[in-house]
DRENTORKOL-3810 file (N, C-alpha, C; in nm, 4 decimals):
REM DRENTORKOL-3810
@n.u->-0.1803; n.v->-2.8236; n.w->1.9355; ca.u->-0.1408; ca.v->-2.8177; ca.w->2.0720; c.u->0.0108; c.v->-2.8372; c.w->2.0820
@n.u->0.0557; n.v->-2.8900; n.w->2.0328; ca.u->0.1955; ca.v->-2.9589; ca.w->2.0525; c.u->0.3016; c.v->-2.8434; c.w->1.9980
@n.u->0.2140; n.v->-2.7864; n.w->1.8637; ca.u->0.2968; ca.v->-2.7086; ca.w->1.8120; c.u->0.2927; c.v->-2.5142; c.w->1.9291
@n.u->0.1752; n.v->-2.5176; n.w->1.8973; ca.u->0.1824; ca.v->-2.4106; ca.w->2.0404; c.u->0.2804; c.v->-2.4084; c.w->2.1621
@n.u->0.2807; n.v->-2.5667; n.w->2.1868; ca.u->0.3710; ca.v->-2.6299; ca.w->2.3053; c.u->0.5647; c.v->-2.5934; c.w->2.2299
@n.u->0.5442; n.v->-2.5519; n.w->2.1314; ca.u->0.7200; ca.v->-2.5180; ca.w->2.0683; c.u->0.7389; c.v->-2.6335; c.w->2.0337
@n.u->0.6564; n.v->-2.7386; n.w->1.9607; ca.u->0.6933; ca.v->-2.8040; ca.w->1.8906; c.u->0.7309; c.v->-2.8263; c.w->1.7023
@n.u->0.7696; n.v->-2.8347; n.w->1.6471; ca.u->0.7891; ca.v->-2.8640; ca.w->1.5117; c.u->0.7308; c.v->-3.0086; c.w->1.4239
@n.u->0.6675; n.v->-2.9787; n.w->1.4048; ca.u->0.6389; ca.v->-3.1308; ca.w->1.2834; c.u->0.4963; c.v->-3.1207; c.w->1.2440
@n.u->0.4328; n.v->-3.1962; n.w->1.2221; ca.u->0.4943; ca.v->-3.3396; ca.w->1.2429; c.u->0.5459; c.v->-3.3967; c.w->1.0989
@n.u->0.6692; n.v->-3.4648; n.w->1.1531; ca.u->0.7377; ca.v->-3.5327; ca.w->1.0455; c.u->0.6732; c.v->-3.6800; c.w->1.0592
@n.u->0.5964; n.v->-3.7407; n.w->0.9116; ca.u->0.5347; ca.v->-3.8825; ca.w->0.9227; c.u->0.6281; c.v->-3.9778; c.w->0.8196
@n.u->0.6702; n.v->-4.0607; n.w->0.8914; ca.u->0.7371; ca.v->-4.1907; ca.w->0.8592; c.u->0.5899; c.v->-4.2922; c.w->0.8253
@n.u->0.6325; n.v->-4.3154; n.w->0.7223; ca.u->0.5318; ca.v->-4.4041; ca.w->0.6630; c.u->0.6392; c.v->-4.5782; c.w->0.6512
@n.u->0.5004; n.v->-4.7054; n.w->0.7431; ca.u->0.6004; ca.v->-4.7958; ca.w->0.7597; c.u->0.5099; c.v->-4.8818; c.w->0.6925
@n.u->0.5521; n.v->-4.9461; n.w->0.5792; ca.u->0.4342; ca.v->-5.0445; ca.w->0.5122; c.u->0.3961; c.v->-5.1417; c.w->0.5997
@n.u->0.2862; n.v->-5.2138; n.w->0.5971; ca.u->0.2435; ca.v->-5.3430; ca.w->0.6809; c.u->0.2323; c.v->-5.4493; c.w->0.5628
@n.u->0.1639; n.v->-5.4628; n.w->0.4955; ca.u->0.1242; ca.v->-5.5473; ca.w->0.3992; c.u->0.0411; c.v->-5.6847; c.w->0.4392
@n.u->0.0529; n.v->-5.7142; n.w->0.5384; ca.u->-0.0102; ca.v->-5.8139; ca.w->0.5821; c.u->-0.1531; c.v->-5.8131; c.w->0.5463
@n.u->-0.2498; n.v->-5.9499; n.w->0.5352; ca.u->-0.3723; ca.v->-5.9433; ca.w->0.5161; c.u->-0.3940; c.v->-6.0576; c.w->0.6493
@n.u->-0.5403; n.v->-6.0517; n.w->0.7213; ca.u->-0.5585; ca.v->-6.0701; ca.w->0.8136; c.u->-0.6571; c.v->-6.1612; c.w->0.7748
@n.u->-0.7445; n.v->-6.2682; n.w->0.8041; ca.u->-0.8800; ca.v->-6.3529; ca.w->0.8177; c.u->-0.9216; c.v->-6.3426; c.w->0.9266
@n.u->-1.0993; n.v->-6.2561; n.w->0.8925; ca.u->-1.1517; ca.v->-6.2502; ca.w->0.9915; c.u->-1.2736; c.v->-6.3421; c.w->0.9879
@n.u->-1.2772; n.v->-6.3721; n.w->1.0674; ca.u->-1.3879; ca.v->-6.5120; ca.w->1.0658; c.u->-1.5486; c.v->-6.3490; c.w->1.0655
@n.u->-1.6635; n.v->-6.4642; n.w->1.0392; ca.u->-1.7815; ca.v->-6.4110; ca.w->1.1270; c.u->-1.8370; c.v->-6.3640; c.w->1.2216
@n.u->-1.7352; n.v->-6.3896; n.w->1.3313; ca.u->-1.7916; ca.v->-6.3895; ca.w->1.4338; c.u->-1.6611; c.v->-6.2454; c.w->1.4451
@n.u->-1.5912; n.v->-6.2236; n.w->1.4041; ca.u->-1.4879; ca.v->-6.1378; ca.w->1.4115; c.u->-1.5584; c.v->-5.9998; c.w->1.3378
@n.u->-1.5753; n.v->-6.0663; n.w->1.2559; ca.u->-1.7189; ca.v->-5.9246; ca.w->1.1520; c.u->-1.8340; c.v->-5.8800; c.w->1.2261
@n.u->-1.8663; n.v->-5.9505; n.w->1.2909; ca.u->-2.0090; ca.v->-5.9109; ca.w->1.3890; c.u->-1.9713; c.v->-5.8431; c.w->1.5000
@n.u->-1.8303; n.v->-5.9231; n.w->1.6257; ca.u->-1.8230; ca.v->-5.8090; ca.w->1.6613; c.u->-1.7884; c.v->-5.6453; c.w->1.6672
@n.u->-1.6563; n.v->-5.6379; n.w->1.5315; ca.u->-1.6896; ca.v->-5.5368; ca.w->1.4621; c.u->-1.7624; c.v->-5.4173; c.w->1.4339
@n.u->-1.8708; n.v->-5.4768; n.w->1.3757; ca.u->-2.0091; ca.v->-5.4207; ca.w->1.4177; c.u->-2.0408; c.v->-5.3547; c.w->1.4687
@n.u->-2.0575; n.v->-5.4278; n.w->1.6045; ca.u->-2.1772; ca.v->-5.3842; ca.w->1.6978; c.u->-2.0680; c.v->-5.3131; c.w->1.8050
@n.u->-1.9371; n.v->-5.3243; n.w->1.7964; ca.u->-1.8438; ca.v->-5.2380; ca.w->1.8464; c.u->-1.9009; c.v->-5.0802; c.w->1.7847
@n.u->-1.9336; n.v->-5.0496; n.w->1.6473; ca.u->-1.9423; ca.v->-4.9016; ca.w->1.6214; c.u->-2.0834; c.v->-4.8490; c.w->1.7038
@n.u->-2.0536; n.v->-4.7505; n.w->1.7220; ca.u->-2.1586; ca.v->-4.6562; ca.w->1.7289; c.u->-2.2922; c.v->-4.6387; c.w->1.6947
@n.u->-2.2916; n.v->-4.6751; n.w->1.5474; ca.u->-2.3904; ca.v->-4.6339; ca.w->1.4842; c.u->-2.4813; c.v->-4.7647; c.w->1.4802
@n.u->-2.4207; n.v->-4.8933; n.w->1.5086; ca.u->-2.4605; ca.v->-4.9958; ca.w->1.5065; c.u->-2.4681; c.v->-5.1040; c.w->1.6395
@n.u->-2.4643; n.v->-5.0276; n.w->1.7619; ca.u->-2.4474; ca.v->-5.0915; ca.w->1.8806; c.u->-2.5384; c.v->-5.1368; c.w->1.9140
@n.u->-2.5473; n.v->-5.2814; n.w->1.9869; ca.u->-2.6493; ca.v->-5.3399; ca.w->2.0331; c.u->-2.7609; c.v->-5.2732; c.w->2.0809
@n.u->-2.7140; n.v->-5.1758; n.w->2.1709; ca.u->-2.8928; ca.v->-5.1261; ca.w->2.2177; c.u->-2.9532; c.v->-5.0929; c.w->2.1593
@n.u->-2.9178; n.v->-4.9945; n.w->2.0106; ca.u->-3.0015; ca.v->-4.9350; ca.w->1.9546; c.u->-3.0878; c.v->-5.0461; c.w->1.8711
@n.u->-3.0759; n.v->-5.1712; n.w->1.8672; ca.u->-3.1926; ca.v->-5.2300; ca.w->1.7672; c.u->-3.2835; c.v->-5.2965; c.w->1.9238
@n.u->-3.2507; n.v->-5.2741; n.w->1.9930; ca.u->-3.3877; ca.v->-5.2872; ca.w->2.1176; c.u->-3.4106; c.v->-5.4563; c.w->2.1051
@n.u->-3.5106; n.v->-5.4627; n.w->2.1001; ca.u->-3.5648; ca.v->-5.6410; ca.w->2.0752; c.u->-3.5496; c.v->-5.7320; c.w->1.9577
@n.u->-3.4642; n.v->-5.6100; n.w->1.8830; ca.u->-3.4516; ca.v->-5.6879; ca.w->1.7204; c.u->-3.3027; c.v->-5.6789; c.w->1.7152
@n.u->-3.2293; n.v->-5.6798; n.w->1.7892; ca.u->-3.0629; ca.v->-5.7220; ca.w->1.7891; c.u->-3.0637; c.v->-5.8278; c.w->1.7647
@n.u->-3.1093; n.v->-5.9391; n.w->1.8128; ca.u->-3.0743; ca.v->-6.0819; ca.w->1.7673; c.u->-3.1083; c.v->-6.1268; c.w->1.5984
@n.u->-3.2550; n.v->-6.0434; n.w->1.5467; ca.u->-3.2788; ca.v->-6.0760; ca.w->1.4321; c.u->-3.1728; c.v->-6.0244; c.w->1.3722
@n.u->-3.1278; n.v->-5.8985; n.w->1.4023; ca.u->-2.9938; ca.v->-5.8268; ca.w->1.2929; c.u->-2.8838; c.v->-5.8798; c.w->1.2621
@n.u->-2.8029; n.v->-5.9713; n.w->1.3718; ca.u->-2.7173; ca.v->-6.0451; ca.w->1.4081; c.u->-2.7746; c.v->-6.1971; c.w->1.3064
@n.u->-2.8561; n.v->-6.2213; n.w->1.3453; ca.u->-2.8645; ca.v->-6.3360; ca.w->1.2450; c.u->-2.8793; c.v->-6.3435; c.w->1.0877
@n.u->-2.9379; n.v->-6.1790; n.w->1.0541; ca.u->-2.9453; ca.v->-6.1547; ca.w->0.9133; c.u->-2.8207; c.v->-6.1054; c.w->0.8676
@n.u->-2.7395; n.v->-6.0489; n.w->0.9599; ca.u->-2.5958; ca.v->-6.0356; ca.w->0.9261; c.u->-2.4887; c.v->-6.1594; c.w->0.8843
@n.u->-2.5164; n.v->-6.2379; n.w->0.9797; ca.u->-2.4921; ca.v->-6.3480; ca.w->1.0006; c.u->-2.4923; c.v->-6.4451; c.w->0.8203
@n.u->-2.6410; n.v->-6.3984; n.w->0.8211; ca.u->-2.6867; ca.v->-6.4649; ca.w->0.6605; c.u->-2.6051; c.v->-6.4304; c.w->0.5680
@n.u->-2.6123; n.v->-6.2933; n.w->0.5472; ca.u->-2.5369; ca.v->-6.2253; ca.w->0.4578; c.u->-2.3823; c.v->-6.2266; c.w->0.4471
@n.u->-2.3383; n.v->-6.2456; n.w->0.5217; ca.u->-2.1868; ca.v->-6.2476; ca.w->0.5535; c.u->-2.1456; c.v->-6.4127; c.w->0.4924
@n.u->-2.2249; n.v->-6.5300; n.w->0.5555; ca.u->-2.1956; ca.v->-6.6729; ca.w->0.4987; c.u->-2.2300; c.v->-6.6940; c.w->0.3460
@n.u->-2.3815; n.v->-6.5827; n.w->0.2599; ca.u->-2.3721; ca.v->-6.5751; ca.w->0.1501; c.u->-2.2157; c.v->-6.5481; c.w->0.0509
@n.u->-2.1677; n.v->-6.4057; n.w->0.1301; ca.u->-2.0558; ca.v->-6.3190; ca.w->0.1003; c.u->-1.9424; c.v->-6.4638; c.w->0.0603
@n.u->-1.9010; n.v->-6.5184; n.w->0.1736; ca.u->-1.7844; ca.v->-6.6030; ca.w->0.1953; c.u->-1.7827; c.v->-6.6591; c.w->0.1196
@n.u->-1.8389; n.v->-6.7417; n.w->0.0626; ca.u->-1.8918; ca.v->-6.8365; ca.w->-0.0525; c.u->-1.7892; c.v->-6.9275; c.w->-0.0713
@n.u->-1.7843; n.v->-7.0050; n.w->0.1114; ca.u->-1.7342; ca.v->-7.1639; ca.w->0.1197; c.u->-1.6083; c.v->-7.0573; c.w->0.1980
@n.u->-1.4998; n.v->-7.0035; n.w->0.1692; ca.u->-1.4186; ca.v->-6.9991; ca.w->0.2165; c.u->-1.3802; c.v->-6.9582; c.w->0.3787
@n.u->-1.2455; n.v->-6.9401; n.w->0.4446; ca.u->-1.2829; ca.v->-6.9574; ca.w->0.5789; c.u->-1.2838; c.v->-6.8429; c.w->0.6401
@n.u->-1.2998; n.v->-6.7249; n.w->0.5566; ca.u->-1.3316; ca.v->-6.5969; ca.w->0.6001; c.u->-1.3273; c.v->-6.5191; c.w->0.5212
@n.u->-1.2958; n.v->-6.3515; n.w->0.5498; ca.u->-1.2862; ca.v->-6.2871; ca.w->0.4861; c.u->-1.1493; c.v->-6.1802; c.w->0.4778
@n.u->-1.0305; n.v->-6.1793; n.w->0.3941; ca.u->-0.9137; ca.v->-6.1239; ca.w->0.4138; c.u->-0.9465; c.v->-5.9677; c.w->0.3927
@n.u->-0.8665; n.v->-5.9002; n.w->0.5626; ca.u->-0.8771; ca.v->-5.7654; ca.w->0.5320; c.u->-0.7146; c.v->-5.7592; c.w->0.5246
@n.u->-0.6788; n.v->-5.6369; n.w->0.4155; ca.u->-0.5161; ca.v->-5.5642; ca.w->0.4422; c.u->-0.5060; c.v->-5.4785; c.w->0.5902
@n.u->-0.4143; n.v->-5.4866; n.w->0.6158; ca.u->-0.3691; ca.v->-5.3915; ca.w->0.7370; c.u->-0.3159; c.v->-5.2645; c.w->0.6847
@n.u->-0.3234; n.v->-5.1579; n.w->0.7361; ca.u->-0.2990; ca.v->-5.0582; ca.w->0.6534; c.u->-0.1523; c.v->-5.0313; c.w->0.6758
@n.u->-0.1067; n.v->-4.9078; n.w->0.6350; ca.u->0.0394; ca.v->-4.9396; ca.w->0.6880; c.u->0.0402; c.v->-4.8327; c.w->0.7896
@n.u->0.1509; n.v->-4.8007; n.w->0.8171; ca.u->0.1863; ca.v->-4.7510; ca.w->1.0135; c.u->0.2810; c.v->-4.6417; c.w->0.9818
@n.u->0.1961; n.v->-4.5113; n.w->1.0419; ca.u->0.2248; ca.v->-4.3689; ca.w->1.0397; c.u->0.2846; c.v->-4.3557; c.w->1.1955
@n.u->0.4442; n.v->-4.3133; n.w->1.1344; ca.u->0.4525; ca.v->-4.2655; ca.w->1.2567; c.u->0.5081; c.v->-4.1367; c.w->1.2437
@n.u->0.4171; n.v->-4.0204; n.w->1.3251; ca.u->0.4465; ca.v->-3.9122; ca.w->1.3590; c.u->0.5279; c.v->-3.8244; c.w->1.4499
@n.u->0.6439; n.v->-3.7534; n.w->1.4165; ca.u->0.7336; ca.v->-3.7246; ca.w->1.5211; c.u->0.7658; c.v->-3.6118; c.w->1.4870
@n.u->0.7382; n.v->-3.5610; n.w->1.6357; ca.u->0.7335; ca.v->-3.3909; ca.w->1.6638; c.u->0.8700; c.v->-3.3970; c.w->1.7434
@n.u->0.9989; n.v->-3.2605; n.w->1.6907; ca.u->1.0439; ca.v->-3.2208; ca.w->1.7470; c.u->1.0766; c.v->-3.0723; c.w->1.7751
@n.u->1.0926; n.v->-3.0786; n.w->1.8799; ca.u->1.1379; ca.v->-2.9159; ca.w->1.9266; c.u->1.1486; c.v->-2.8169; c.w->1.8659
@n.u->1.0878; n.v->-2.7335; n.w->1.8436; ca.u->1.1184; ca.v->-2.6089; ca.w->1.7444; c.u->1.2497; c.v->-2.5392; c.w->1.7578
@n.u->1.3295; n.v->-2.4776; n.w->1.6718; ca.u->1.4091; ca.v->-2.3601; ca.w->1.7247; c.u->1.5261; c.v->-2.4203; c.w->1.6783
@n.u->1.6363; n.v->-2.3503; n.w->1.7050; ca.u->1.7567; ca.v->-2.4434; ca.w->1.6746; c.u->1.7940; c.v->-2.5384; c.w->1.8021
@n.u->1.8830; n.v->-2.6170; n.w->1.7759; ca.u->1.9218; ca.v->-2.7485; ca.w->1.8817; c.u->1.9630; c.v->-2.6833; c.w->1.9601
@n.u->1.9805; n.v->-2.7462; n.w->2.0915; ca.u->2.0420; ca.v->-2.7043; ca.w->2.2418; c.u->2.1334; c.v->-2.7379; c.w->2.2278
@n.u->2.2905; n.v->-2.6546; n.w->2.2568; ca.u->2.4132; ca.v->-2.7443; ca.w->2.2956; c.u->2.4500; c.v->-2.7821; c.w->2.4329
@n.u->2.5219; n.v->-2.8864; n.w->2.4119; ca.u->2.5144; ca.v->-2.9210; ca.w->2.5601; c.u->2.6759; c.v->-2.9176; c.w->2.5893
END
């Protein structure tokens, strides 16, 4: 679209993050049930059992510690400019 629009690019600047994040349990669950494929309604009357067997599995996972470290990925930034040669002004 953009390029149709007489645009040029996209040129991607790649910006490292490196950071790692702790997400507790309760940060993993909602996660979860944020996607699609795994949203509360669809387990009907057995959402709570899922949540608690998740629950299980996740405090197995941790094993004592106070969460679980995800990396942040790093940060694309994409920049479209104008096709054609420059405008003088």
């Amino acid at each position: 679209m953009l390029r149709a629009a007489g645009f040029a690019g996209p040129e991607v600047i790649v910006v490292p993050d490196g950071r790692t994040l702790v997400r507790r349990a309760d940060d993993v669950v909602a996660s979860v049930f944020s996607l699609s494929g795994t949203a509360p309604h669809l387990f009907g009357a057995r959402a709570g059992e899922f949540e608690r067997e998740l629950r299980q599995l996740l405090d197995a996972a941790r094993g004592g510690g106070p969460g679980f470290g995800v990396g942040l990925p790093d940060n694309l930034l994409k920049l479209w400019r104008p096709a054609g040669p420059p405008s003088r002004s």
